[in-house]
N, C-alpha and C positions, 0 to 999 in steps of 0.2 A: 504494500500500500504506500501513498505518498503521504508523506508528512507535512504539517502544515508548514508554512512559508513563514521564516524565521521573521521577527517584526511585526508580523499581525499581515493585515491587509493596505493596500496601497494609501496613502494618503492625500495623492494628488487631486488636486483641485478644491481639498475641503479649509476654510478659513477657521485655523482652530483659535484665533483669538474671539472667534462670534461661536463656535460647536461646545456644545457639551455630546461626546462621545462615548459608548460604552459599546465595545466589539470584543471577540476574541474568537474562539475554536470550541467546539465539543469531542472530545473524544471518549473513546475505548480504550482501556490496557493501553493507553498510549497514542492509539492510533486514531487519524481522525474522522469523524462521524458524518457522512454526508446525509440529506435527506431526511435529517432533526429538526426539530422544532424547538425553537426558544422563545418563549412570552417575556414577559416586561409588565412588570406588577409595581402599581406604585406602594406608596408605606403603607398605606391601608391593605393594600392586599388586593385591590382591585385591576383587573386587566384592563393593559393602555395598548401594547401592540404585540404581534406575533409575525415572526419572520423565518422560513426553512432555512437549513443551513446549507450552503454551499457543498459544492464535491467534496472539497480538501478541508468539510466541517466548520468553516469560516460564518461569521454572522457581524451585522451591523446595527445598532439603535442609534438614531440622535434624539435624545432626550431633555431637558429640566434637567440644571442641576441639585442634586440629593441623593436620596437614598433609596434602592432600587430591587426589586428583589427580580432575581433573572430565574425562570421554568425551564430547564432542558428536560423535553420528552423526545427519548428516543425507544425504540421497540423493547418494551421489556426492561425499561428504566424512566424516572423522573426524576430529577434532582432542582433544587432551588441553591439558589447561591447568591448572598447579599452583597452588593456593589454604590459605591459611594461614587458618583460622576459629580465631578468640577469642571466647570467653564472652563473652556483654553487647553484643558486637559486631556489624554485620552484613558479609560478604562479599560485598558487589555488585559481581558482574562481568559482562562484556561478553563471549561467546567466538566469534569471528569465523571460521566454516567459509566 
């Protein structure tokens, strides 16, 4: 399998002094997870959006900055994983189903 792309995903074209960003990879045992689902739950718990995850497991929100709770469902796995997004910043994470 191919492994995700060192750095996350591409940056070009995004103004991060105006982005609040919050992307990263799903994977398995290591490897990455295509064809997942990741939501974006704000502090309450309530769903704001839902995006598949790319081939190589890659996924994107531009969000509000705060506090974030990310859904990965993949086949026979969910997992939640809380993420704090800052303006200008980016949120790259790894969520391990």
């Amino acid at each position: 399998m191919c492994a995700p792309k060192v750095g996350g995903l591409s940056l070009e074209g995004i103004d991060l002094g105006k982005a609040t960003v919050i992307q990263g990879t799903v994977t398995r045992d290591g490897e990455p997870v295509g064809g997942a689902y990741v939501r974006l739950l704000d502090s309450a718990g309530e769903f704001t959006a839902e995006v598949p995850t790319s081939a190589t497991g890659n996924f994107r929100f531009f969000a509000a900055p705060g506090t974030w709770t990310l859904r990965a469902l993949a086949p026979g796995a969910s997992v939640d994983l809380v993420v704090t997004a800052t303006q200008g910043k980016i949120a790259d994470v790894e969520v391990a189903v």
